[in-house]
Backbone as CSV, one residue per row, in Angstrom:
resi,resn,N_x,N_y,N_z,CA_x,CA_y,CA_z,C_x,C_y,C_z
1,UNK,-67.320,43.758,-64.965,-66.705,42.607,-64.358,-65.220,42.528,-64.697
2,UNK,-64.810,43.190,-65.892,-63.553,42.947,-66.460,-62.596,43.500,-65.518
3,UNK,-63.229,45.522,-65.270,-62.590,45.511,-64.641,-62.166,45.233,-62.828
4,UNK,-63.143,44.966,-62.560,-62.974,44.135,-61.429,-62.033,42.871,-61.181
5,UNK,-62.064,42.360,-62.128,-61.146,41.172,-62.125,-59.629,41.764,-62.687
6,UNK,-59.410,42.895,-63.373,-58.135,43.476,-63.574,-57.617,43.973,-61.913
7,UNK,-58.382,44.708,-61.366,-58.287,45.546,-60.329,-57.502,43.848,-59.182
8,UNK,-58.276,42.910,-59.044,-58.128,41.989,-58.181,-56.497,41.663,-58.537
9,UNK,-55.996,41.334,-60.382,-55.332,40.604,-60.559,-53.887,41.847,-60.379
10,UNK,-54.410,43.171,-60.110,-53.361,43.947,-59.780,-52.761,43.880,-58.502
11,UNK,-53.825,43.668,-57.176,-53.466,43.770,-56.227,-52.767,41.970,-55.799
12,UNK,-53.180,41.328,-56.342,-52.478,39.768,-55.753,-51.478,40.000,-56.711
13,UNK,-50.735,40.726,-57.921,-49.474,40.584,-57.926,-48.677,41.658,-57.371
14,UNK,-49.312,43.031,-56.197,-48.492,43.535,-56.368,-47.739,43.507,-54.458
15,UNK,-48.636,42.162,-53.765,-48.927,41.831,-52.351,-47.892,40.959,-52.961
16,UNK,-46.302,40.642,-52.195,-45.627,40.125,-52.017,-46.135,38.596,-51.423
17,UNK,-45.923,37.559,-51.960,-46.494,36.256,-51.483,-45.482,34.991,-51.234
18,UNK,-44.697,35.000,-50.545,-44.066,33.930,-49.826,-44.352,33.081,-48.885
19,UNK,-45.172,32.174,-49.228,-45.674,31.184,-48.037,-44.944,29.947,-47.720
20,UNK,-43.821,29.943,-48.113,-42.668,28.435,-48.152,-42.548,28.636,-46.986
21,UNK,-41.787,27.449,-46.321,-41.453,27.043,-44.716,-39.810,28.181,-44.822
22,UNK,-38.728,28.291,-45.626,-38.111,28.885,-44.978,-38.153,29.845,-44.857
23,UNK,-39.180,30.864,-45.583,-39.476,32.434,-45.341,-40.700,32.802,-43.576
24,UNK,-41.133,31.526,-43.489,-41.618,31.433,-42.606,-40.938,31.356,-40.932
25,UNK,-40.324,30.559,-41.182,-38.999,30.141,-39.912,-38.356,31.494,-39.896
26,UNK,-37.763,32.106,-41.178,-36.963,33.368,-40.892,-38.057,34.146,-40.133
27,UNK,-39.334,34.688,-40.531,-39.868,35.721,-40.235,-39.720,35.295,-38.423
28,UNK,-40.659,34.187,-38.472,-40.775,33.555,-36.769,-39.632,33.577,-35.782
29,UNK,-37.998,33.736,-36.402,-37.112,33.414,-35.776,-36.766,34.804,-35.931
30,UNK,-36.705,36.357,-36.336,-37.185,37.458,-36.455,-37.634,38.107,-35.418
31,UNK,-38.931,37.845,-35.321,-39.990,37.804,-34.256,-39.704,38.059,-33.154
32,UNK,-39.219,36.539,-32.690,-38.742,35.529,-31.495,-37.413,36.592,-30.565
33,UNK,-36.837,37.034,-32.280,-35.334,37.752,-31.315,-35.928,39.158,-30.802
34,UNK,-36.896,39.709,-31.677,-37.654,41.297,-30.827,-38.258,40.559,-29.582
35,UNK,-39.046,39.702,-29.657,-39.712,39.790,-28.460,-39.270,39.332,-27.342
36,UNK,-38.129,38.272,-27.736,-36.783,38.286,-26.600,-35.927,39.124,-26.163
37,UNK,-36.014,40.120,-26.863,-34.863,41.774,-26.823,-35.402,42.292,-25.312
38,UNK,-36.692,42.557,-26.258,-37.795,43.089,-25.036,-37.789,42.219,-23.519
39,UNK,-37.737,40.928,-23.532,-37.763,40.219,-22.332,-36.931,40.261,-21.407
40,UNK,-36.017,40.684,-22.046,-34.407,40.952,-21.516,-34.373,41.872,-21.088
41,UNK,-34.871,43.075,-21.734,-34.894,44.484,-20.924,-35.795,44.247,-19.980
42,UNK,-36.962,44.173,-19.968,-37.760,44.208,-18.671,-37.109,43.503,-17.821
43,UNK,-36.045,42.115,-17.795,-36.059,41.743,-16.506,-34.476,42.243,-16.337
44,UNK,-34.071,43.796,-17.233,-32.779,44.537,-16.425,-33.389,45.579,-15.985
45,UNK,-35.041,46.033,-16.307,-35.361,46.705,-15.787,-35.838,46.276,-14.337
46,UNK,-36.467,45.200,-13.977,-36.508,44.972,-13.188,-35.454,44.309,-12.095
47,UNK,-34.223,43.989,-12.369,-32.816,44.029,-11.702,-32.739,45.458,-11.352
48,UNK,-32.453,46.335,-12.016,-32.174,47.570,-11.686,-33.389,47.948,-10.351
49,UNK,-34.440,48.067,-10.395,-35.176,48.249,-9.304,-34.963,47.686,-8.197
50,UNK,-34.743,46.231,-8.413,-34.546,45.294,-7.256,-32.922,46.143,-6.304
51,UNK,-32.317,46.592,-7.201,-30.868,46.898,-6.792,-31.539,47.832,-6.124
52,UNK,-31.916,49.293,-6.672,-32.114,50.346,-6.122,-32.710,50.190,-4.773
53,UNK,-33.674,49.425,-4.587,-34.642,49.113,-3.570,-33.543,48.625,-2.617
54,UNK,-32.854,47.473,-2.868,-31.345,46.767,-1.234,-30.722,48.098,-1.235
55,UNK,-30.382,48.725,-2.149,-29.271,49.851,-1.683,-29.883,50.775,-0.961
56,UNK,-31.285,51.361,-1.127,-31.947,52.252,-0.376,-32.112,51.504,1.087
57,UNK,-32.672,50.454,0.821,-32.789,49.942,2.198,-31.830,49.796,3.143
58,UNK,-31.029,49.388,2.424,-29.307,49.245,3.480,-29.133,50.510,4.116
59,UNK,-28.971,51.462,3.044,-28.475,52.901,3.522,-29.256,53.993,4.237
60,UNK,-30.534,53.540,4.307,-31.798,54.135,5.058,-31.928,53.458,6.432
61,UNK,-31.490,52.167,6.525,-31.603,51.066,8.090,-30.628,51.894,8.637
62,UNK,-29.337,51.985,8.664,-27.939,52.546,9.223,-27.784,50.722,9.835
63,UNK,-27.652,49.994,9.432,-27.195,49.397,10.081,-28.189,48.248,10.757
64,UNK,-29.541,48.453,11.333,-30.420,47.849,11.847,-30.875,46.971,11.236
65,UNK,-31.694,46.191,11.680,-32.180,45.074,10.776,-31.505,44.237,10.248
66,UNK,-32.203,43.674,9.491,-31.657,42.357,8.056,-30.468,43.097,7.288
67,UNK,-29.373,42.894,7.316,-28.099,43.056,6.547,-28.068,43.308,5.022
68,UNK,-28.150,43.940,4.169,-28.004,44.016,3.151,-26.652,43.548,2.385
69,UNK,-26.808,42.343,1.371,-25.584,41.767,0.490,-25.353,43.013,-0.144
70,UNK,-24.554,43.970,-0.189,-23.734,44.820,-1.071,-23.534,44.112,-2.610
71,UNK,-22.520,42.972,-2.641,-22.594,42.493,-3.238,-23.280,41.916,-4.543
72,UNK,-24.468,41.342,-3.733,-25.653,41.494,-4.987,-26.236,42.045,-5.399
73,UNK,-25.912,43.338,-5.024,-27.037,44.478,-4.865,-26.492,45.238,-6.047
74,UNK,-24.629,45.452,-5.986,-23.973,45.959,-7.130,-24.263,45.054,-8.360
75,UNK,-24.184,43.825,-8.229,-24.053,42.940,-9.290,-25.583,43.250,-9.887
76,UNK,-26.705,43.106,-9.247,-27.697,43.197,-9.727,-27.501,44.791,-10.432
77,UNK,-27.509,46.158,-9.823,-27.331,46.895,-10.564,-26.675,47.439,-12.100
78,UNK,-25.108,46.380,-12.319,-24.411,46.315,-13.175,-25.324,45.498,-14.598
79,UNK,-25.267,44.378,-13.840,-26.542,43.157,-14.662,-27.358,44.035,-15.448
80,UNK,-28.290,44.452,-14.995,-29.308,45.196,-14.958,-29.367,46.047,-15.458
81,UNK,-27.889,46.771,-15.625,-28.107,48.177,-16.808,-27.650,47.807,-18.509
82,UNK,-27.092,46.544,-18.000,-26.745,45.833,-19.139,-27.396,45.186,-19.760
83,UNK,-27.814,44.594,-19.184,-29.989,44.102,-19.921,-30.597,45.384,-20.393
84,UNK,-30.532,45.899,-19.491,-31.659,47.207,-20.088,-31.005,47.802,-20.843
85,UNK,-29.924,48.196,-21.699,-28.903,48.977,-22.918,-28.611,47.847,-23.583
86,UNK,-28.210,46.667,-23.936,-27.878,45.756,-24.286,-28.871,44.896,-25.033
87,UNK,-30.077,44.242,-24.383,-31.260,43.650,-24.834,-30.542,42.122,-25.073
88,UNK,-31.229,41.972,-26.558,-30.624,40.483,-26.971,-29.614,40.488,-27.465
89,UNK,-28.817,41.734,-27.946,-27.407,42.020,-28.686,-26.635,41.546,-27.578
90,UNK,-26.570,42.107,-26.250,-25.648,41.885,-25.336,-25.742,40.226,-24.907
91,UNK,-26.781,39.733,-24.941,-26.821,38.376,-24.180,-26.041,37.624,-25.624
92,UNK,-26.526,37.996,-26.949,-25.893,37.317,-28.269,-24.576,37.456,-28.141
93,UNK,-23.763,38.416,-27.794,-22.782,38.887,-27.851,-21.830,37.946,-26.705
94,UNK,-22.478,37.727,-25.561,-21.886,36.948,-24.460,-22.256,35.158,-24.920
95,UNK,-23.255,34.610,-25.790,-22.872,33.843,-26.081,-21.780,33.587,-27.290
96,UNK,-21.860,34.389,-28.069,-21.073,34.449,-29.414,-19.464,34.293,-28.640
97,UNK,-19.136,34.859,-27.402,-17.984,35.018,-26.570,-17.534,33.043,-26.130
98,UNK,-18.662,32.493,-25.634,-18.761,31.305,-25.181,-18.500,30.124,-26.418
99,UNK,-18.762,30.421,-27.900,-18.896,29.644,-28.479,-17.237,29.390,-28.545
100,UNK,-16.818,30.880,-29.090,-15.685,30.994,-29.599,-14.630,30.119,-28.413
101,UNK,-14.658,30.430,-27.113,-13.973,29.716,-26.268,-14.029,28.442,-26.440
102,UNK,-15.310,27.671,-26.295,-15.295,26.204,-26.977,-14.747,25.884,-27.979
103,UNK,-14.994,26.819,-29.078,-14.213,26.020,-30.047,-12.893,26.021,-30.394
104,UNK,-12.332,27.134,-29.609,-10.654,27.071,-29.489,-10.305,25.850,-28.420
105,UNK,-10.973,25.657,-27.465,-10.325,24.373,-26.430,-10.494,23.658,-27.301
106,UNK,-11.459,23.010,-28.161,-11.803,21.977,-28.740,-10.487,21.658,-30.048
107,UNK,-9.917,22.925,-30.388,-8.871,22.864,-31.328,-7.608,22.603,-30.863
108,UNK,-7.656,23.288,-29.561,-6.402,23.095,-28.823,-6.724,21.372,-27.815
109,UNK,-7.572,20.794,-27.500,-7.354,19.849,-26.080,-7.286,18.684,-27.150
110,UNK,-8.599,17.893,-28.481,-8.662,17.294,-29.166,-7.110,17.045,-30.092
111,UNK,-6.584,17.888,-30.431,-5.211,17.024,-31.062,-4.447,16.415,-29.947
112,UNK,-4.313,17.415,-28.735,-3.656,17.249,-27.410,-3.867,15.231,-27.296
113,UNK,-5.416,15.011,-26.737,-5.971,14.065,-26.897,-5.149,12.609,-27.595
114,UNK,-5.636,13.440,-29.022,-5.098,12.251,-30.405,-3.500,12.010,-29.772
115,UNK,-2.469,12.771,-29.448,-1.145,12.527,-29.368,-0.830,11.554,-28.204
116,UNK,-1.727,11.941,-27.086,-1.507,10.787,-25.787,-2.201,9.687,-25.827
117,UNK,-2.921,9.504,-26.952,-4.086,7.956,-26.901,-3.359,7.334,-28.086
């Protein structure tokens, strides 16, 4: 029995045990950003198809039929390869771009503000 109960008291100290809320939130918020990475690519993978598909179609009609937007068709392609190489880095990266703009107007318009009121 002794050593059974040695054997037990080896393995529960040698199983890492963090059950607090903020090791928890990190792992979950972890998680959250892979399986959002992933969400992101599939829907540049699926932009990219959507593109390929108007551009084939346009250029296979000559002309006939329903008109193909060029336009969205590039944009979707561009989009789309950028989701799919990019993931959640690229979308992080374009908000990290957005914050920074806010918070320079906010440095620059707010004193602006204080001086005319």
């Amino acid at each position: 029995m002794d050593v059974l109960n040695s054997m037990a008291l080896k393995v529960m100290t040698s199983v890492p045990m963090s059950w607090d809320l903020g090791s928890f939130l990190q792992n979950a918020a972890k998680t959250l950003k892979t399986w959002g990475g992933y969400f992101i690519i599939l829907i540049g993978v699926v932009m990219v198809v959507a593109s390929v598909y108007q551009i084939a179609k346009g250029l296979i009609s000559h002309g006939r039929g329903p008109g193909t937007n060029w336009a969205v068709a590039i944009a979707l392609l561009i989009l789309g390869g950028a989701f799919m190489t990019g993931g959640f880095a690229f979308v992080a990266n374009i908000a990290g771009g957005g914050k920074k703009t806010i918070n320079d107007l906010g440095q620059t318009v707010i004193p602006m503000l204080q001086i005319i009121f």
